[in-house]
C-alpha positions in Angstrom: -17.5 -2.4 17.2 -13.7 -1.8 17.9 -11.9 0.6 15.8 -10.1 -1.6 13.3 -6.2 -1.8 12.2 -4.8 0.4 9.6 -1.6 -1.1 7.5 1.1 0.0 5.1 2.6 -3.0 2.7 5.7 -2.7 0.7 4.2 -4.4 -2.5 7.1 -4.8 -4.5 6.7 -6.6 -7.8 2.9 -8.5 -8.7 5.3 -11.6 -9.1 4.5 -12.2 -5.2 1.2 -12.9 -5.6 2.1 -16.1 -7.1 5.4 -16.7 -5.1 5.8 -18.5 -1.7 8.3 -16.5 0.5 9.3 -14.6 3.2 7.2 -11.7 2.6 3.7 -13.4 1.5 4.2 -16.1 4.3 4.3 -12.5 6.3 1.6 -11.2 5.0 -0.6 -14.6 5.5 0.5 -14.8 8.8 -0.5 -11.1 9.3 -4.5 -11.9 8.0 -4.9 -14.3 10.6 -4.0 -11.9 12.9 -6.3 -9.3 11.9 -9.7 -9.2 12.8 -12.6 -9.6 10.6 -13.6 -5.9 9.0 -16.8 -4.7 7.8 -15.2 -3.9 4.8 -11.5 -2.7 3.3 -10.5 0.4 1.6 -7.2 0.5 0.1 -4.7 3.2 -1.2 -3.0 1.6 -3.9 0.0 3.4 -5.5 -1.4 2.0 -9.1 -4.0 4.4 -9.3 -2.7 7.8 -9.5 -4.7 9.9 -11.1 -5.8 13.9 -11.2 -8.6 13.2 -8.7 -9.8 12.0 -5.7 -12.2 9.2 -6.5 -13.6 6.0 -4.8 -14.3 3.1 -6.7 -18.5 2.3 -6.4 -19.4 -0.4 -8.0 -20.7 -4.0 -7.0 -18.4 -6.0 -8.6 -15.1 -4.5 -9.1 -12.6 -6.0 -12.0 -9.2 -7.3 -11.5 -7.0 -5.0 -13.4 -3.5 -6.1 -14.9 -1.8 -3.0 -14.9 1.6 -4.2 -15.7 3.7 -5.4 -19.0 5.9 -8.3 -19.9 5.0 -10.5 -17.0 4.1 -14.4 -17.7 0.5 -15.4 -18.8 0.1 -16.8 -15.4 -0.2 -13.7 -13.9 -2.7 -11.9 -16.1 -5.1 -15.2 -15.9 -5.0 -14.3 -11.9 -8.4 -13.0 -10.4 -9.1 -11.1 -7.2 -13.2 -11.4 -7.0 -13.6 -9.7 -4.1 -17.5 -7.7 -4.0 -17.4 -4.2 -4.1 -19.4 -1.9 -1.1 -20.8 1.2 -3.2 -22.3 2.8 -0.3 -19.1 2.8 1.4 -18.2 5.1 -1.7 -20.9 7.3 0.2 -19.3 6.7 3.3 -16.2 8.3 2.2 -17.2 11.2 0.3 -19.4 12.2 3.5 -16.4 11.7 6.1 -13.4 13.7 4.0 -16.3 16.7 3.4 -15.6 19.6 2.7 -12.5 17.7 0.6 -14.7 16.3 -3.4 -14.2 12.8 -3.5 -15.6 11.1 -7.1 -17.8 8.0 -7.2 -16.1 6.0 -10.2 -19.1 3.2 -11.1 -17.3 2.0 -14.0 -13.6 2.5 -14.8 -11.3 1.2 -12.7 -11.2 -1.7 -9.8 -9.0 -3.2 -8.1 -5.6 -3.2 -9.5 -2.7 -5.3 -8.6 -0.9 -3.0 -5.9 -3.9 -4.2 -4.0 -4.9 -7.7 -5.0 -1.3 -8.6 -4.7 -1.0 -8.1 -1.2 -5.0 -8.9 -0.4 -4.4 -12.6 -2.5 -2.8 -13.3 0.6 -3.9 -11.5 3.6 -7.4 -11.9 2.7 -7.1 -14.7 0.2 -10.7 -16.2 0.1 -11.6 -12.9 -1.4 -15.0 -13.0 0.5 -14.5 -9.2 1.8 -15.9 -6.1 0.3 -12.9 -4.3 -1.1 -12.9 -0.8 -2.1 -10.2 1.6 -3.7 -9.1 4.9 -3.5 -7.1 6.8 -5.9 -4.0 9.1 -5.3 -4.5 12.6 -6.6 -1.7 13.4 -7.9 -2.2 16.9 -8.5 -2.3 17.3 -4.5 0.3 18.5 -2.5 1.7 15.5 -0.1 0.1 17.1 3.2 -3.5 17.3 1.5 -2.5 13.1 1.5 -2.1 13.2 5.7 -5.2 15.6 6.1 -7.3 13.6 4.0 -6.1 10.1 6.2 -6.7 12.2 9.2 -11.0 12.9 8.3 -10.5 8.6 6.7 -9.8 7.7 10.6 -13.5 7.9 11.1 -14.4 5.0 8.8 -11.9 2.8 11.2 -14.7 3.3 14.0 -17.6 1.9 11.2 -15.5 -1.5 11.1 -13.7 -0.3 8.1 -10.0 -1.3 7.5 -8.0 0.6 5.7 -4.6 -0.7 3.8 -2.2 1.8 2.0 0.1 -0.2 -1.0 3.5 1.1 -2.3 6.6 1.2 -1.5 9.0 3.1 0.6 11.7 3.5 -1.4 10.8 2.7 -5.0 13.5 3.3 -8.0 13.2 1.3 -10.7 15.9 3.0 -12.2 18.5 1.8 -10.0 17.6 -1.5 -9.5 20.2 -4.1 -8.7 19.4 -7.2 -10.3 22.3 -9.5 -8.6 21.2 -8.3 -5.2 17.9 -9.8 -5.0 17.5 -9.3 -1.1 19.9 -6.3 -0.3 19.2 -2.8 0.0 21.4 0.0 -1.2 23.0 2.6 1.5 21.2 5.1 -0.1 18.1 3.3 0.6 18.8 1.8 4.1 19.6 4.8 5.0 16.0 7.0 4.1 14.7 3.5 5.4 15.9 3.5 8.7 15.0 7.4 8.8 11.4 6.8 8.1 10.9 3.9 10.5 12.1 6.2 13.1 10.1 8.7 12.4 6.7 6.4 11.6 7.3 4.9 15.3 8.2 8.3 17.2 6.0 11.0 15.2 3.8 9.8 12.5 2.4 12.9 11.9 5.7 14.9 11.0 6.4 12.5 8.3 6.9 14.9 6.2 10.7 15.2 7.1 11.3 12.5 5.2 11.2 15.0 2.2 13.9 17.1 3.8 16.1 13.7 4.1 19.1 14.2 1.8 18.0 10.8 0.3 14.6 11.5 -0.2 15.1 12.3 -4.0 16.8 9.1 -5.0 14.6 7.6 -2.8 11.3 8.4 -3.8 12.3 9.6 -7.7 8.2 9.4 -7.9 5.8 10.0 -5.2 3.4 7.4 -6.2 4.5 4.2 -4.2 5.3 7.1 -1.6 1.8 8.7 -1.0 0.3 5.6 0.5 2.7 5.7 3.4 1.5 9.0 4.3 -2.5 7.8 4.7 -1.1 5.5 7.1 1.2 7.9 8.7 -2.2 10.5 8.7 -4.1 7.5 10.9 -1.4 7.0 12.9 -1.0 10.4 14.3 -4.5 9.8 15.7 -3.2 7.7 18.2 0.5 7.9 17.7 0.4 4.1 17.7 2.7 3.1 14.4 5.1 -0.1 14.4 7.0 -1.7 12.0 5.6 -5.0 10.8 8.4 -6.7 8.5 11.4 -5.0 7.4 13.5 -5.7 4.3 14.8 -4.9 0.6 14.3 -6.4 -2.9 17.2 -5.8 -6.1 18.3 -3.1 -4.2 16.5 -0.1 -4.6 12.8 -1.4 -3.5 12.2 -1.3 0.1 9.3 -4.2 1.6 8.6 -2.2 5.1 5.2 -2.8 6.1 3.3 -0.8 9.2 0.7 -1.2 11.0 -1.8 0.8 13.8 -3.7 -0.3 16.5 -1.9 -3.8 16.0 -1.3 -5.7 19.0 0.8 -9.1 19.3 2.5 -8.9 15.9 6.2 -8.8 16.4 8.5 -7.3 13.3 9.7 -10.1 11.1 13.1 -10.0 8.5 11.6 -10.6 5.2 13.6 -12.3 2.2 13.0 -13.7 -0.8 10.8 -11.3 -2.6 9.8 -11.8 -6.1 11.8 -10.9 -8.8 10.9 -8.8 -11.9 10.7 -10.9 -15.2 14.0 -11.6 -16.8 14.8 -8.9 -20.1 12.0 -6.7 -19.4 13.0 -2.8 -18.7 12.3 -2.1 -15.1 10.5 1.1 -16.5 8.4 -0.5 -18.3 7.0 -3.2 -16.1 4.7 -0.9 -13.9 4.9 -1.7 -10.7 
């Protein structure tokens, strides 16, 4: 079986799973480029928690873990199956890193069936999550990818969610498809450095942007799995670039992708009108 494709996706707001635009057109056109995995195991920024733990049951929920978004949104289901013994899978590969088998909590929340409604829409795939400790250090994130690269050979895909630059707090809302300086400039850094040295992506934290940037490291973490698989090869490219309201950047990556040219994104969805960006969740 050939090793399969590993990805990064900008996610921006859940809004896009319903939307037709420049970035889910991407994304669709992306999923019939991919090749058909085994299974996929995805690192959502939504699910940040004090552990490392793998969601293991058969039929994971769809989780709407956001506020103040229409009713449309929250009737929106995601049934992919679950793969519990991938759970296994994952707990043996990372060893001697303790990875939790969660059975019964969590599921599959909307960084990841945003994205997957359209790359994988049919939902016929096994999907299977994996949280973001966030009581880790960021290089335990790349040294934890790096052991995760195994499960590519085993016809596994794995698909990081979040968000390059991410700040709710400075959102811009008459700018729907610009970026900031600020943010095209970290941006632009981090591209470079994804495509010339994954595995030193940690310099991004040295970037005198980083902080406004990346005010959280939740929707940052997930670019670092991908960065950790890429160093493997050294093989990263940027997928589709772009910017959303400003302060939300829509990069995507992928490894071990061949024939898929960068795109310009535009369009992206829009957070609901008179809701607090800090209380939306995304």
């Amino acid at each position: 079986m050939a090793i399969m494709p590993a990805l990064f996706i900008g996610h921006g707001s859940p809004m896009n799973t319903l939307e037709d635009n420049g970035y889910t057109r991407a994304w669709q056109k992306l999923g019939q480029a991919l090749p058909w995995p085994r299974a996929v195991l995805v690192v959502s920024a939504h699910w940040f928690i004090g552990a490392t733990a793998v969601t293991a049951m058969a039929r994971p929920r769809t989780i709407h873990d956001f506020y103040g978004f229409p009713d449309e949104l929250f009737a929106f289901d995601y049934p992919a199956p679950g793969l519990p013994e991938l759970a296994g899978e994952v707990a043996e590969v990372v060893k001697p890193h303790w990875v939790g088998a969660d059975r019964d909590q969590w599921g599959l929340d909307h960084g990841t069936w945003s994205v997957l409604a359209h790359i994988f829409p049919k939902a016929d795939l096994p999907v299977v999550q994996l949280s973001i400790n966030a009581l880790k250090p960021l290089d335990y994130h790349i040294e934890l990818a790096g052991k995760l690269n195994e499960l590519r050979k085993r016809g596994v895909m794995i698909i990081s969610s979040g968000n390059v630059v991410h700040n709710l707090r400075r959102i811009e809302w008459n700018r729907p498809d610009a970026g900031t300086d600020w943010a095209r400039r970290f941006d632009d850094m981090v591209a470079e450095q994804m495509i010339e040295a994954p595995a030193d992506i940690l310099k991004a934290a040295e970037h005198p942007d980083y902080d406004m940037a990346v005010p959280t490291p939740d929707h940052f973490i997930p670019l670092l799995y991908t960065a950790g698989l890429a160093a493997a090869e050294n093989d990263a490219r940027a997928l589709l670039r772009g910017y959303a309201m400003g302060s939300l950047s829509m990069t995507c990556y992928g490894v071990g992708i061949d024939g898929v040219t960068c795109e310009d994104g535009d369009g992206a969805a829009r957070l609901p009108e008179g809701v607090p960006p800090d209380q939306t969740n995304i």
